[in-house]
C-alpha positions, 0 to 999 in steps of 0.5 A: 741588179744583173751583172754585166758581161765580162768587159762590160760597164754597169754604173761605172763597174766593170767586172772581168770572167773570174769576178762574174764566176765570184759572183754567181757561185757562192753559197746560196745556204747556210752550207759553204756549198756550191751547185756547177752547171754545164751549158748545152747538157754537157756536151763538148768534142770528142777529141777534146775531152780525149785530150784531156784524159791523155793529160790525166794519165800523165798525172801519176809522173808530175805526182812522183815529181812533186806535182800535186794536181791543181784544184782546177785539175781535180775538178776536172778529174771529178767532172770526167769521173761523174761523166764516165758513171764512175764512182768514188770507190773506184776511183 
């Protein structure tokens, strides 16, 4: 059975953005692991992803505040981190 478009209706069920992500990314084994995939190879604008570098190096003062980065801002700081080749020990 697919699953509807966000919005869309399919024998009376309609799922929202966050309900098809629920969905389609979940485990497909025994581990509790999933596998991400970019659309269009990864690509996205340059001023963009600059942007949210210039985010990342305010990271250190909203830690110092109290602010611990949010599990949507580390997934990005990982994603930026595999894009740029840089490794975990360097990190």
């Amino acid at each position: 059975m697919s699953v509807p478009e966000d919005g869309e209706e399919s024998f009376g069920l309609v799922l929202t953005i966050t309900e098809r992500m629920r969905h389609y990314i979940k485990p497909k084994g025994t581990a509790p692991i999933v596998q991400l995939h970019l659309a269009d190879h990864g690509m996205f604008n340059h001023d963009f992803i600059t942007a949210c570098i210039d985010e990342l190096d305010k990271m250190p003062i909203r830690a110092a505040l109290g602010q611990p980065p949010t599990k949507l801002e580390q997934l990005a700081y990982q994603l930026l981190c595999d894009s740029a080749y840089i490794e975990r020990k360097d990190r």
